[in-house]
N, C-alpha and C positions, 0 to 999 in steps of 0.2 A: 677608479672607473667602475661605475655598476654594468654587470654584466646582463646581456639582453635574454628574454626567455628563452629564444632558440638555443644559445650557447649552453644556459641552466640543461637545461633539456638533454642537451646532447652531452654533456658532464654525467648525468645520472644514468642514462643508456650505456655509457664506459664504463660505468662502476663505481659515481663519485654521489653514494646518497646522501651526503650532505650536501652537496646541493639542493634536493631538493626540499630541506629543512629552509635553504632562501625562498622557492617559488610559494613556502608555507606561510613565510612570514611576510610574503610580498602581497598576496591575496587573501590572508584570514580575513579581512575587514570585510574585502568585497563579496567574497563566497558566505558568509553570515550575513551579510543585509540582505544579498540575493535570497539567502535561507528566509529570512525572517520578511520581507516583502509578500512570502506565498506561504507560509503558515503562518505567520501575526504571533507567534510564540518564542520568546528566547532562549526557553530551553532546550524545546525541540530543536529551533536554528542552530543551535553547537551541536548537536548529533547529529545533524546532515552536515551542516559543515565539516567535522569528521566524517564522515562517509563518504562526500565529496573528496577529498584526500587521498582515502584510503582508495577509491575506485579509479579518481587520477594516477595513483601509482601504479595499479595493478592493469592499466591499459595504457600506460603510457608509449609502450614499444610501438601499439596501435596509431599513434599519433603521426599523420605523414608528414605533416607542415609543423615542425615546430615553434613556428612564429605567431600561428595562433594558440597557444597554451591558454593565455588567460579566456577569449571567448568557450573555448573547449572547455577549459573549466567551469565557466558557467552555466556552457549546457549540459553537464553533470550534474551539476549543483541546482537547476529545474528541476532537471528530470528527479534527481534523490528527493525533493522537494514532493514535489508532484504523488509521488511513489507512497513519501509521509503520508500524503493527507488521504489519499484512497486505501491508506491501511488504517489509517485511524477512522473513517465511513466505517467501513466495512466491521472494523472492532468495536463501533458503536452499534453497527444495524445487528452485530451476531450477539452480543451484548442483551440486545430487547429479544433476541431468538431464545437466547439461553432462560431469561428471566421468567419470560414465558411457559417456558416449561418447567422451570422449577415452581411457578406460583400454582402450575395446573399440576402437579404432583397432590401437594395439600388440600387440592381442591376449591384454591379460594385466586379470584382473579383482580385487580386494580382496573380501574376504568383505562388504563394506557393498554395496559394487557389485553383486556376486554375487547378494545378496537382492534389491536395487533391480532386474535384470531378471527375477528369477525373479517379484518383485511385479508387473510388467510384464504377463508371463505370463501370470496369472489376471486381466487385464481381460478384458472384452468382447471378442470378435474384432475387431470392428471401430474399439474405441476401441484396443486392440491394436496395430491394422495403420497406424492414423494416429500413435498418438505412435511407433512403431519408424520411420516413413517422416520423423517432424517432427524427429525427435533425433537419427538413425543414418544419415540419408539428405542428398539435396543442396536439400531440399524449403521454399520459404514457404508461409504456409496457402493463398495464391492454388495454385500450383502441385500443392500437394500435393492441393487436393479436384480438378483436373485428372487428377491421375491415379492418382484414384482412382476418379473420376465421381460426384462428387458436389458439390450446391454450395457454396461457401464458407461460407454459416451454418451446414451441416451436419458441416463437418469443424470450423469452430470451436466449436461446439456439444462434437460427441465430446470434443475436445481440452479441453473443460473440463472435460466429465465424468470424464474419464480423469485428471485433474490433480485433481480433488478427490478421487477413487478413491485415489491411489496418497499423495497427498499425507495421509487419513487413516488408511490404515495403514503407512505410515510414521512417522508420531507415536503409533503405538501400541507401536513398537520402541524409541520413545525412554525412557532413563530417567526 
């Protein structure tokens, strides 16, 4: 007789983590298509779907109903999803940040480049003068709301607004 999730559940809560090597083998399928549904990638889908796991374990005491394990596990398995794709954005857009400044070291810029400061450009003065000082300069956000005179929530504040700024029209360029 297979045993139902609540019981898996409540095995592992006593001390029996081998059980929950069954709730592993019971949902790897489903927690990987979950994965791969919202990033389209299958490698990445086995590193959330491990992550999914890993974070199911480490909160499972948190689980009040243990009858819903598998929906629970799926909204882990989003949300780990979710978390993938706006780190991999963000590793993209910091990416064109970093590039950017290494091409304007040499002095020599590519027509991608070229837009990405020109978009620069038309921020805000002040979110402007913060990401030119955060990407072009020798600056941490400690430092740089120093001299700028401002305080650190307020240059990290700019600095987000200015990265969501440039970050949505730059995906406006994209095909």
């Amino acid at each position: 007789m297979t045993q139902s999730d609540a019981e898996l559940v409540q095995e592992i809560l006593t001390g029996n983590k081998e059980a929950f090597a069954l709730l592993v083998a019971r949902y790897e399928r489903s927690v990987r298509a979950a994965a791969i549904s919202i990033v389209k990638k299958p490698h990445i889908a086995d590193d959330i779907a491990q992550e999914a796991f890993v974070r199911a374990w480490q909160q499972l005491s948190d689980l009040r109903n243990p009858e819903v394990f598998g929906p629970w596990l799926m909204k882990i398995t989003r949300r780990c999803a979710v978390d993938s794709l706006k780190k991999q954005q963000s590793l993209k857009y910091s990416d064109s940040l970093d590039s950017l400044a290494a091409h304007e070291k040499n002095g020599q810029l590519d027509e991608k480049n070229q837009h990405l400061l020109e978009t620069i450009g038309k921020l805000p003065k002040a979110e402007q003068q913060v990401i030119m000082l955060r990407y072009f300069g020798p600056y941490n956000v400690r430092d740089l709301a120093t001299a700028v005179g401002r305080s650190v929530g307020t240059v990290t504040k700019q600095l987000s607004r200015a990265h969501h700024r440039l970050k949505k029209q730059l995906q406006e360029l994209e095909p």
